[in-house]
Backbone as JSON, one array per atom type, in Angstrom:
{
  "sequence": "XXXXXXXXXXXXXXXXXXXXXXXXXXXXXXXXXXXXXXXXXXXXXXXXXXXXXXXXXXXXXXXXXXXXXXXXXXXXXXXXXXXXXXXXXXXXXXXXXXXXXXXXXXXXXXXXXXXXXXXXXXXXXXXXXXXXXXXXXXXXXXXXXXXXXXXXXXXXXXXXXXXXXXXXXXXXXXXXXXXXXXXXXXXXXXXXXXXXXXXXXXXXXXXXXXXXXXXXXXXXXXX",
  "N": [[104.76, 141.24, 200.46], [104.82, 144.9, 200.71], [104.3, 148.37, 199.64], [104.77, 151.52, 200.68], [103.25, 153.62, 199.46], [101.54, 153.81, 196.35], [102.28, 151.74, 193.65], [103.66, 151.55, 190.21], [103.2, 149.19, 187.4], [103.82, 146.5, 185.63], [102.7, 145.32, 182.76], [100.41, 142.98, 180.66], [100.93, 143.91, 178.1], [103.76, 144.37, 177.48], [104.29, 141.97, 177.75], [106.34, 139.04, 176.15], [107.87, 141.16, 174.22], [109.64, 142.73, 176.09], [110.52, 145.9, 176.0], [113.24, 147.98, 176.74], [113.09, 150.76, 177.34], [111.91, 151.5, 179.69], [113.79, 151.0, 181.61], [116.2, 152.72, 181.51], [115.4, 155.23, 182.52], [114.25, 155.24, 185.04], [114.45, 156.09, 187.94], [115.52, 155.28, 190.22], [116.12, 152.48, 189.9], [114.48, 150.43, 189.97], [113.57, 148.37, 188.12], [113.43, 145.38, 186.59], [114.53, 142.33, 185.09], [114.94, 138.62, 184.03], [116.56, 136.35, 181.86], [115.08, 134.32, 181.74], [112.5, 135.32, 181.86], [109.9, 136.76, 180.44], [109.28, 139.5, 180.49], [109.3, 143.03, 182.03], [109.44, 143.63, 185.13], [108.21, 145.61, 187.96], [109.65, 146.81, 190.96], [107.54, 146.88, 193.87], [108.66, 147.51, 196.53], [110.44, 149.7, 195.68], [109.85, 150.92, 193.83], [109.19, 154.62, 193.43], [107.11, 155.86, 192.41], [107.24, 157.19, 190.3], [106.65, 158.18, 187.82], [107.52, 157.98, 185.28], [108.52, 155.64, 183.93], [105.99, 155.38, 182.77], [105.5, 157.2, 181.3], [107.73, 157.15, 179.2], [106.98, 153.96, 178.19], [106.82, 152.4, 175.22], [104.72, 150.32, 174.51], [102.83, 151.17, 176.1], [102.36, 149.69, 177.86], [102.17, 149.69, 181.1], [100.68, 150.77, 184.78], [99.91, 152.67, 186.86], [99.09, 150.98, 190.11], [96.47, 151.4, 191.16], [94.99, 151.76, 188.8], [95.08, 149.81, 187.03], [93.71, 147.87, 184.36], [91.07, 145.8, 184.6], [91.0, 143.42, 183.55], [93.82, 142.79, 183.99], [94.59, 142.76, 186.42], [96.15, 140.63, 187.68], [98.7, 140.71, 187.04], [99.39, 142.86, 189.17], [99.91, 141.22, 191.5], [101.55, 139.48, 189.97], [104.09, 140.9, 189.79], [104.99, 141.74, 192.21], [105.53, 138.86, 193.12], [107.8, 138.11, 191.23], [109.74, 139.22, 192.21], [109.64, 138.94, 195.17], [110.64, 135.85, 194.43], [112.49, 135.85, 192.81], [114.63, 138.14, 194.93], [113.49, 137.49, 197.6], [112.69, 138.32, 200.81], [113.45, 140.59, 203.13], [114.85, 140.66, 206.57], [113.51, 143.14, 208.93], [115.57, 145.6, 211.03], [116.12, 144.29, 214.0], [114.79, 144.87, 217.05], [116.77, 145.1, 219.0], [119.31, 145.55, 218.11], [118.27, 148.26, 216.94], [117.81, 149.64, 218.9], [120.63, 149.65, 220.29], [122.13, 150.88, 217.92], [120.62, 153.62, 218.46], [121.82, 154.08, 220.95], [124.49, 154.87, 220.02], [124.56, 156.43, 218.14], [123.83, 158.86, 219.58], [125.65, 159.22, 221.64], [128.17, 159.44, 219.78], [126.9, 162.35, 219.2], [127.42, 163.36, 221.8], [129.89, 163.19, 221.98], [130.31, 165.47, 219.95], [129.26, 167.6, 220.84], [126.69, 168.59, 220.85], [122.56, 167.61, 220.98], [120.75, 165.54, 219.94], [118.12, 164.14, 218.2], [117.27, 160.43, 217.56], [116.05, 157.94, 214.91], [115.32, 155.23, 213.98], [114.4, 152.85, 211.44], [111.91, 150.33, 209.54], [112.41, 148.51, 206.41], [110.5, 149.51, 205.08], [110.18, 152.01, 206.17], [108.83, 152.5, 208.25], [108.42, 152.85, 211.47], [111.11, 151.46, 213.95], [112.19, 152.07, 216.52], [113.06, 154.91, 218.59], [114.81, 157.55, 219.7], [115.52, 160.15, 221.34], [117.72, 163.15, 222.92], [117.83, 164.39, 225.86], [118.36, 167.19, 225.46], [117.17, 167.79, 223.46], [116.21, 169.5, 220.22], [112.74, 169.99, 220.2], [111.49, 169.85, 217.61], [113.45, 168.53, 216.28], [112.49, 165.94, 216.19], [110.09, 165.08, 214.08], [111.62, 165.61, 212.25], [113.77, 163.6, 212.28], [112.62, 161.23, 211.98], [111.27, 161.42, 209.71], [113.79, 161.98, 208.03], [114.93, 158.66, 208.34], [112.62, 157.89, 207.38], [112.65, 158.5, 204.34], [115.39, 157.63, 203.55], [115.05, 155.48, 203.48], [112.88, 154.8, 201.97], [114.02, 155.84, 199.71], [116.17, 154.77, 199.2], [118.86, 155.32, 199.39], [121.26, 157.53, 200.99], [119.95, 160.47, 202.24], [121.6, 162.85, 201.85], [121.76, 162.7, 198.95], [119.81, 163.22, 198.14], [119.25, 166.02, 197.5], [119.85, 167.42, 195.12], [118.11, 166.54, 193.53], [115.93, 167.47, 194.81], [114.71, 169.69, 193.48], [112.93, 168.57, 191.35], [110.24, 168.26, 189.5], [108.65, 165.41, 189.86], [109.56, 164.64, 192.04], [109.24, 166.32, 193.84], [106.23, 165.96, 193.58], [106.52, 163.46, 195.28], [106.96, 164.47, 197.97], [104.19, 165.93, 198.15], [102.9, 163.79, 197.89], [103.57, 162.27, 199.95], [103.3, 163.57, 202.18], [104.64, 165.18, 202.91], [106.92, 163.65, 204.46], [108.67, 162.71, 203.2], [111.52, 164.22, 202.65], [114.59, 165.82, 201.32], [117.35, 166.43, 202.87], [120.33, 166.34, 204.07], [121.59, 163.33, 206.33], [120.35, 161.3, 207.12], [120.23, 157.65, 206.47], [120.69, 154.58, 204.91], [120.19, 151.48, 206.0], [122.31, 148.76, 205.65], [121.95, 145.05, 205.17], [124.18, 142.89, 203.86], [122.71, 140.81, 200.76], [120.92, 143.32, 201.41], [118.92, 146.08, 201.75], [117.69, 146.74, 205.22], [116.3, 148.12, 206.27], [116.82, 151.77, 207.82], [118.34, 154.8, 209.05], [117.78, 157.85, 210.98], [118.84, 161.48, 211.59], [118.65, 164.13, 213.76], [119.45, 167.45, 214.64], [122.07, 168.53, 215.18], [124.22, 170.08, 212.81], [124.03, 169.86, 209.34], [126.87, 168.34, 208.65], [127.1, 167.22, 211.2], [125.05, 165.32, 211.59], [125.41, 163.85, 209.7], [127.42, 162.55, 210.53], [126.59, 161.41, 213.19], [124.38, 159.8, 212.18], [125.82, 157.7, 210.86], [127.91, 156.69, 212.86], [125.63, 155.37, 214.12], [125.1, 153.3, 212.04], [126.97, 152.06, 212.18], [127.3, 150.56, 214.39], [125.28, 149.37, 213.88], [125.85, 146.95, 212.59], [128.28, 146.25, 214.29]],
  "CA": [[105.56, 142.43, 200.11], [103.79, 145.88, 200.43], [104.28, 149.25, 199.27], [103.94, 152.11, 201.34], [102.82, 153.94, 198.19], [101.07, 153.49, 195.04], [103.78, 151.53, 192.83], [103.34, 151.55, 188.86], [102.85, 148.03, 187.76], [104.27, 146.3, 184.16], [101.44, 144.42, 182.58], [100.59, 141.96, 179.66], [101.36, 144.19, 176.63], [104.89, 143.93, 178.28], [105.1, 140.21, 177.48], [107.32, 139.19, 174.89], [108.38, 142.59, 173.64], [110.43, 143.18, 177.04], [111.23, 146.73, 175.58], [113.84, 148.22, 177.68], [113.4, 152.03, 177.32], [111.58, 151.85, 180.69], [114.66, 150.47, 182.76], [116.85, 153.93, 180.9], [114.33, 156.07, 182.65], [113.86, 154.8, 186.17], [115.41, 157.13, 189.18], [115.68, 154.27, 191.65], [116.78, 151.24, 189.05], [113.55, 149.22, 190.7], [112.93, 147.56, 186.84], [114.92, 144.0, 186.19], [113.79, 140.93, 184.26], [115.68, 137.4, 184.33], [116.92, 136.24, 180.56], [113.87, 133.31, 181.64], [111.2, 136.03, 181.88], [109.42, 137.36, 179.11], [109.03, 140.75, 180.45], [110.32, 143.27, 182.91], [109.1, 143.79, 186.36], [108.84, 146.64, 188.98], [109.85, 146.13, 192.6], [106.65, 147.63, 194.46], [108.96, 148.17, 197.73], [111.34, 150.57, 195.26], [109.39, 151.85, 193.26], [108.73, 155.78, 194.23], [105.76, 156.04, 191.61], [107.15, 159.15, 190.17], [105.64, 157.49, 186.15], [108.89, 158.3, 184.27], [108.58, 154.43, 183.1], [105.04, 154.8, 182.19], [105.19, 158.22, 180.06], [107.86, 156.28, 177.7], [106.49, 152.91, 177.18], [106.2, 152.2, 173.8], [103.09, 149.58, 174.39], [101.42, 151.47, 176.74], [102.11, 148.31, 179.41], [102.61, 150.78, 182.46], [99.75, 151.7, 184.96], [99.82, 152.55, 188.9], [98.51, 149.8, 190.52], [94.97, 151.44, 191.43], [94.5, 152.02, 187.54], [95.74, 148.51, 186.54], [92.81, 147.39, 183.96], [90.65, 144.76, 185.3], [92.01, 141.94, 183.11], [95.2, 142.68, 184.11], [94.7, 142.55, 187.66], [96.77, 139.44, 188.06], [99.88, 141.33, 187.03], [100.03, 143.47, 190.11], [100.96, 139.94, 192.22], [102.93, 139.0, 189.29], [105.27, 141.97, 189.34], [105.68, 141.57, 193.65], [105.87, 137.87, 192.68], [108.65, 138.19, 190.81], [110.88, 139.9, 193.61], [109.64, 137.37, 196.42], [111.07, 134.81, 194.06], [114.39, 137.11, 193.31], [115.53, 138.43, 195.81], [113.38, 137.05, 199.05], [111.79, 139.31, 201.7], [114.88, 140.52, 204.12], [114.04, 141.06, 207.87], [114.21, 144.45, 209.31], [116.68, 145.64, 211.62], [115.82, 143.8, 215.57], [114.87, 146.08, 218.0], [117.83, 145.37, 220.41], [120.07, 146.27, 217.27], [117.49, 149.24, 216.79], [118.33, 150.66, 220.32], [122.03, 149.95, 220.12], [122.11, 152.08, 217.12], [120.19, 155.13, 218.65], [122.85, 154.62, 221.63], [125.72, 155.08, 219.58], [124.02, 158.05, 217.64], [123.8, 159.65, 220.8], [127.44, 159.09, 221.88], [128.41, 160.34, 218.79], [126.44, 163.5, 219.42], [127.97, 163.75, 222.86], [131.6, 163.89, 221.58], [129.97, 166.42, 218.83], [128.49, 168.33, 222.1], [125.01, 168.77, 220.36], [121.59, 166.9, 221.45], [119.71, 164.79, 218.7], [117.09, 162.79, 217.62], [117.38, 159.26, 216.56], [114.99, 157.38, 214.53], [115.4, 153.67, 213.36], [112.96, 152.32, 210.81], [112.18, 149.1, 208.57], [112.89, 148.64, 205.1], [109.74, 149.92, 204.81], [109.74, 153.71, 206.65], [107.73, 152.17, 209.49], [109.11, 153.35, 212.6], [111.22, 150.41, 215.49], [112.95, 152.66, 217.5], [113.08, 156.44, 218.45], [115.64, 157.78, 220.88], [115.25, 162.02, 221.71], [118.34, 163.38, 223.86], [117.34, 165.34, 226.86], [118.29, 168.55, 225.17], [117.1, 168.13, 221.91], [114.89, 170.09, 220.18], [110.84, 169.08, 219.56], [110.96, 169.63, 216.2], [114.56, 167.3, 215.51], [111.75, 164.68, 216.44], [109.8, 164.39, 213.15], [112.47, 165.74, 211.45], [114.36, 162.87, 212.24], [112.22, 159.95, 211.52], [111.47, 161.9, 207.9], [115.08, 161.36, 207.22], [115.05, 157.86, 207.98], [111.81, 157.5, 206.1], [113.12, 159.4, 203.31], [116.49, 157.07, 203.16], [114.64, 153.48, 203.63], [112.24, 154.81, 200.84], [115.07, 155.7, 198.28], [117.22, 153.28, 199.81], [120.45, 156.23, 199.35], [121.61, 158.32, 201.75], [119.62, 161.68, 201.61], [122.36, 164.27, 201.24], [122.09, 162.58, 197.37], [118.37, 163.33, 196.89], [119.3, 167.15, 197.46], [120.44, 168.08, 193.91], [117.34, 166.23, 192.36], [115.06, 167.85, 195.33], [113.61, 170.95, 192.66], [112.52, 168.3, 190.13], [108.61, 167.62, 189.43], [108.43, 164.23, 190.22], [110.05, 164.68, 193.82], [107.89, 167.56, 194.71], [105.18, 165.11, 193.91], [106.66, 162.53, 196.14], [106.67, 165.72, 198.77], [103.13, 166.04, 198.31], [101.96, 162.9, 198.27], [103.83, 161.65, 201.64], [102.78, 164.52, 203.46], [105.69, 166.25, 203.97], [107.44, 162.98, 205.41], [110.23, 162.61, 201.66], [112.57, 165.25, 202.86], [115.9, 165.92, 200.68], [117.91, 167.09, 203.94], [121.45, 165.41, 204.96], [121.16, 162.89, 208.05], [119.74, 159.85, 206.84], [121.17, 156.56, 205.87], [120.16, 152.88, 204.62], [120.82, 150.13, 206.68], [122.3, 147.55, 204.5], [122.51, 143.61, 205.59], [124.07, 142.35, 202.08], [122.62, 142.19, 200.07], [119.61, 143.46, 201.37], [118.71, 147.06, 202.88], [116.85, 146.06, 206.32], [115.93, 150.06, 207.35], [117.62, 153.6, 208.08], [118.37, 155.68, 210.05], [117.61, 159.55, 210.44], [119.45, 162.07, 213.21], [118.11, 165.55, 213.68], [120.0, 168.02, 215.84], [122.98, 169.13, 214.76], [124.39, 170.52, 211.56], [124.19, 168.64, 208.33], [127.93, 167.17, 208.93], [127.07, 166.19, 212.46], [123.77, 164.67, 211.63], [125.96, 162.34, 209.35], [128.4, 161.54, 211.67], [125.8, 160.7, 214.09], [124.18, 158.82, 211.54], [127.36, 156.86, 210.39], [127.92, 156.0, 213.68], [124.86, 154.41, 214.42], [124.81, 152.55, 211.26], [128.27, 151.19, 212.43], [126.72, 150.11, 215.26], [124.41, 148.01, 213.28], [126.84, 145.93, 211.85], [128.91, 145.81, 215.12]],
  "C": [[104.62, 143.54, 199.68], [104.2, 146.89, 200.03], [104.22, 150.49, 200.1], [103.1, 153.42, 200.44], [102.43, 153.61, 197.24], [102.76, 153.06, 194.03], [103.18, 151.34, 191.54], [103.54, 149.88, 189.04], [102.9, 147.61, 186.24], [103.09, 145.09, 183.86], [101.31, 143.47, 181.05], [101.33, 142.75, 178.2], [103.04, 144.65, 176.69], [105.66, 142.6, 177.29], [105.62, 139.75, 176.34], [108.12, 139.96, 174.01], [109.48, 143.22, 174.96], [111.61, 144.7, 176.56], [111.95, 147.28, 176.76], [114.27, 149.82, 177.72], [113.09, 152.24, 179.02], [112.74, 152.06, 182.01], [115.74, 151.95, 182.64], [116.38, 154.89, 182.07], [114.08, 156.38, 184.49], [115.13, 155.53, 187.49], [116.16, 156.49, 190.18], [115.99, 152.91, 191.11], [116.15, 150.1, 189.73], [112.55, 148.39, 189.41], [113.77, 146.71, 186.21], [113.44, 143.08, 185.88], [114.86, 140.07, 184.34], [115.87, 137.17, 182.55], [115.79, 134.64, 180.68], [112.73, 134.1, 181.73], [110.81, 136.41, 180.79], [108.53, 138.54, 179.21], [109.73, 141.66, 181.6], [109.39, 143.72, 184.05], [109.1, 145.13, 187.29], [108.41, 146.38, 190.35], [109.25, 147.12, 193.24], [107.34, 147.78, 196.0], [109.93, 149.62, 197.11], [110.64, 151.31, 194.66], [108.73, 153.53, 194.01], [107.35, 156.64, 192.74], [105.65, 157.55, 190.82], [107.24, 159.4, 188.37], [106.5, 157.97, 185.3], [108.91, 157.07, 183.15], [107.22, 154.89, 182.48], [104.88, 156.06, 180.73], [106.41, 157.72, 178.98], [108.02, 154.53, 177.41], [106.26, 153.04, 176.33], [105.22, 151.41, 173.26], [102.38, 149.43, 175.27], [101.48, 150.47, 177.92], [102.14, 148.8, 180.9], [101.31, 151.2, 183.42], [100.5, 151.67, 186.35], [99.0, 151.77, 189.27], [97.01, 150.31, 190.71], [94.76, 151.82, 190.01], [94.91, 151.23, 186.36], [94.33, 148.07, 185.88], [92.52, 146.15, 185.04], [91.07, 143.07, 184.79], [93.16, 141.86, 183.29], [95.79, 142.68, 185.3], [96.08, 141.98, 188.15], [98.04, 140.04, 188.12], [100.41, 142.14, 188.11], [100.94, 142.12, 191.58], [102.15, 139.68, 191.17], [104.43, 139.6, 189.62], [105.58, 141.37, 191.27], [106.37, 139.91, 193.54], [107.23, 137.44, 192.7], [110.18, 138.79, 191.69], [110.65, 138.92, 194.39], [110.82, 136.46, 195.98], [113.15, 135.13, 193.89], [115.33, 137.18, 193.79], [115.18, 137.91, 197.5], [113.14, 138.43, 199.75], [113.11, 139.38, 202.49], [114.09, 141.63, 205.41], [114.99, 142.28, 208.19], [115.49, 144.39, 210.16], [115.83, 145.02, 213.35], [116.03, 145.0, 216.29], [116.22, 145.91, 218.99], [118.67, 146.26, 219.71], [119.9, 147.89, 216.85], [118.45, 150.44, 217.79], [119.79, 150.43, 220.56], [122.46, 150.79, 219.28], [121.69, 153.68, 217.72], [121.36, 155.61, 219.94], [123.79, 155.16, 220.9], [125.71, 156.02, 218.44], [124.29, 159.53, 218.97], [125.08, 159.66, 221.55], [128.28, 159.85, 221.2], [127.61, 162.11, 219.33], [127.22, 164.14, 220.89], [129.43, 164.27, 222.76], [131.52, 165.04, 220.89], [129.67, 167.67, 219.74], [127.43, 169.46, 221.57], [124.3, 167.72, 221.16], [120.84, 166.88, 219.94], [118.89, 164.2, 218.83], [117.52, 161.91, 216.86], [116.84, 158.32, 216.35], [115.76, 156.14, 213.56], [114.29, 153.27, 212.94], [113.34, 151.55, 209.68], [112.6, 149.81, 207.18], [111.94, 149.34, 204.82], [109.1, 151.38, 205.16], [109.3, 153.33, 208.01], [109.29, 152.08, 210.98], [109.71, 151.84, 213.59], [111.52, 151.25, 216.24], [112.99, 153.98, 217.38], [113.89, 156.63, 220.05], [115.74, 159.87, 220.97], [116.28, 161.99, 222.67], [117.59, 164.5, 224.48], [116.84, 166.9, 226.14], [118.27, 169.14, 223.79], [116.46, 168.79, 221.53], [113.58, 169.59, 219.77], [111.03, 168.59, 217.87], [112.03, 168.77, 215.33], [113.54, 166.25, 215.6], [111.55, 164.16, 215.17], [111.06, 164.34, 212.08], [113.33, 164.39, 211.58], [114.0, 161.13, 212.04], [111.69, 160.2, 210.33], [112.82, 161.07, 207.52], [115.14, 159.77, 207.06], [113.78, 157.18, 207.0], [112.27, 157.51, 204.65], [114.46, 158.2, 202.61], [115.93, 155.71, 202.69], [113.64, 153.61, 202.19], [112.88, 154.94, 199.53], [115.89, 154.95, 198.19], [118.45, 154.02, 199.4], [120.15, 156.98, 200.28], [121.02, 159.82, 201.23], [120.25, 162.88, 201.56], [122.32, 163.73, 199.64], [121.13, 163.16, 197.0], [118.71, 165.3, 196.98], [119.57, 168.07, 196.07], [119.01, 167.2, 193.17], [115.86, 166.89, 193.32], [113.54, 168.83, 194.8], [112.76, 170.27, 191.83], [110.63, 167.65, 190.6], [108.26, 166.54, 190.37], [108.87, 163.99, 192.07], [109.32, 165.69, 194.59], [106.53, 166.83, 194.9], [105.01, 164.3, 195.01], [106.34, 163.3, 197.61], [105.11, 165.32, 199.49], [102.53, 164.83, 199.23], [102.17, 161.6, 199.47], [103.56, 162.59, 202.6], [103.66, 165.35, 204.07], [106.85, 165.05, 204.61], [108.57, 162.07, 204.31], [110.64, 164.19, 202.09], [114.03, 164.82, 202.28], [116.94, 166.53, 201.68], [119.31, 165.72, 204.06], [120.92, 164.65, 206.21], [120.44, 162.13, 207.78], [119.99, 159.18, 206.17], [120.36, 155.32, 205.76], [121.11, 152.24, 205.49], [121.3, 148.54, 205.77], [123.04, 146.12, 205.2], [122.88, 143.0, 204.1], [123.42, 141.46, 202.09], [121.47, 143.31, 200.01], [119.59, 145.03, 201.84], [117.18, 146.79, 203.6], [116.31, 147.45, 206.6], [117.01, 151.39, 206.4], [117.18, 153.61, 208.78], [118.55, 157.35, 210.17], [117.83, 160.39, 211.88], [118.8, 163.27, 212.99], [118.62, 165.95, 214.6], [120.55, 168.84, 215.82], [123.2, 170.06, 213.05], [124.12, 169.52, 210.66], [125.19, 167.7, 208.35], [127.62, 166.66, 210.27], [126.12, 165.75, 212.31], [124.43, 163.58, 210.86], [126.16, 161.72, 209.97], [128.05, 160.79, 212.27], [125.11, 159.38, 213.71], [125.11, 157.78, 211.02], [127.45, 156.23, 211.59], [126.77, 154.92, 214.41], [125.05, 153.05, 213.43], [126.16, 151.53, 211.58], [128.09, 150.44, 213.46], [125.88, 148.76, 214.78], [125.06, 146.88, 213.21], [128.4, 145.49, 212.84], [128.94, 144.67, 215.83]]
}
């Protein structure tokens, strides 16, 4: 279980004190502990590293994984560890399912009588599938595998991140994906309960038809 980002990382001065201001704090609710653990965890595929937990720890237990002391190494497996054991690794979406989805994006768009882009990608942002209609435009391209980046990385639908788009910590995220965390309508999580396997991200149309389009694929999934 990897990251496609730097994920913060809960460490020994953690253990036994399982203070729980951090979990208050957390944008993406990627900080759980078991009532058998004796501390609390963060899920390095959720986490969006945007250090809200680490500026109020109260014992300092908080780093980003490349600034994880050296005795405390061990803790960055611990914390993925701890999810493996969890919740289990859940397989993306299958490419056939992939390309049935971008059909039925594109169907959708046809009744809509626009031309889109439609991008299918793992749990992890990482691209399976990309479908471009004839008469789409170039630039729905990236735009449309952003969105599903953007969704599979927050794991919500990104017409939500739009009202938290101005804040610090998301401008960071901005930055430090390159431009490829966009707050734009038109991108959705793929959810196999209880897992989310992907998203999916349309570019084309308006903001309501980039749902639609998106909606319909995702219905597709699960068809």
């Amino acid at each position: 279980m990897t990251s496609q980002f730097s994920t913060y990382v809960i460490t020994q001065p953690c253990v036994g004190v399982k203070d729980a201001t951090c979990l208050e704090v957390c944008p993406v609710d990627c900080i759980h502990s078991t009532d058998d653990d004796d501390q609390y965890f963060i899920d390095p595929e959720m986490c969006i590293a945007c250090e809200q937990c680490a500026l109020v720890c109260p014992v300092e237990a908080i780093f980003l994984d490349i600034d994880v002391p050296e005795k405390w190494q061990n803790f960055i497996d611990r914390n993925a560890d701890f999810y493996r054991r969890t919740k289990g690794e859940p397989m993306p979406v299958p490419i056939d399912r992939a390309i049935t989805m971008i059909q039925a994006g594109h169907a959708k768009a046809r009744e809509l009588d626009i031309a889109v882009s439609v991008a299918v990608v793992d749990e992890g942002g990482r691209l399976i599938a990309f479908g471009r209609m004839d008469q789409a435009r170039p630039m729905s391209v990236d735009i449309a595998v952003n969105k599903a980046y953007t969704a599979a990385t927050f794991q919500v639908p990104t017409a939500q991140l739009t009202a938290t788009a101005s804040q610090s910590w998301f401008q960071s995220m901005i930055v430090s994906s390159q431009g490829k965390v966009i707050a734009v309508a038109g991108g959705l999580p793929v959810l196999d309960s209880p897992n989310i396997v992907g998203a999916v991200g349309v570019s084309g149309g308006t903001d309501d038809q980039d749902v639609e389009c998106c909606r319909a694929a995702v219905a597709a999934y699960g068809a």
